[in-house]
N, C-alpha and C positions, 0 to 999 in steps of 0.2 A: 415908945408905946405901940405906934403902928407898925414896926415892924417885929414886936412881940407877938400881936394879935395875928398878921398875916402870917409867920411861921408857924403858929399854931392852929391855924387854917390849913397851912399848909399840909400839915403832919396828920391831923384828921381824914385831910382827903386821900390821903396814901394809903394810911390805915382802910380808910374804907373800901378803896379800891380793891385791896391787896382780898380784900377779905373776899370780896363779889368774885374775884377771879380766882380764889380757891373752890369756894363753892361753884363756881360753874365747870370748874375742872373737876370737880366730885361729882357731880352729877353728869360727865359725859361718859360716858361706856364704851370704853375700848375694845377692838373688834381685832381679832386679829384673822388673815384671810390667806387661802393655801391653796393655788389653782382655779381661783374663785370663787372655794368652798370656806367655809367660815366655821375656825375649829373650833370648839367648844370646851371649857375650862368646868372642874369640879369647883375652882374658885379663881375669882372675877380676877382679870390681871390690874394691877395697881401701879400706879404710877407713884415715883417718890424719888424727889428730888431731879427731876425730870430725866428720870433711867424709867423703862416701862419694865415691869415682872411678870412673869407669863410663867404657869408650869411647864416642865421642862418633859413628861411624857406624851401628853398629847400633842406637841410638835413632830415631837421626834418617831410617832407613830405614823402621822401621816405621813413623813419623810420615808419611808419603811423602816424604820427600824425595830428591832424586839428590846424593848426596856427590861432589865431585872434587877431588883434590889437586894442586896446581901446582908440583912440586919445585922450580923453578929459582926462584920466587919465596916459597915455601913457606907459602906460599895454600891454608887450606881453603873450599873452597864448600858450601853449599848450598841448591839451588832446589826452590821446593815442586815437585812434579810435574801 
């Protein structure tokens, strides 16, 4: 019996841990930073599954490059400038 009840102690405290430390990973706001400059995103980069996502133009703009996208073939470019 007490070691039903301490497993299921157990299992709660996990639970609740697990959950505190999603949400404070949701709520940190990732910065992503390029010569000291802090690039800025049309949308927030997200973390999932601990790979972070980041849009793929405004890097590559500050890197110099010229982005172009080719709908019909749905082709992205980039050339250094």
């Amino acid at each position: 019996m007490k070691k039903k009840i301490l497993t299921t102690v157990m299992a709660v405290g996990i639970v609740a841990g697990s959950m505190t430390s999603a949400t404070s990973l949701a709520a940190t706001q990732t910065k992503v930073t390029f010569d000291g400059t802090t690039i800025s995103f049309e949308v927030d980069p997200v973390v999932r599954e601990g790979v972070t996502l980041v849009q793929f133009r405004p890097i590559f703009e500050k890197l110099g490059y010229t982005i172009s996208y080719n709908g019909a073939t749905n082709v992205i470019t980039a050339i250094i400038r």
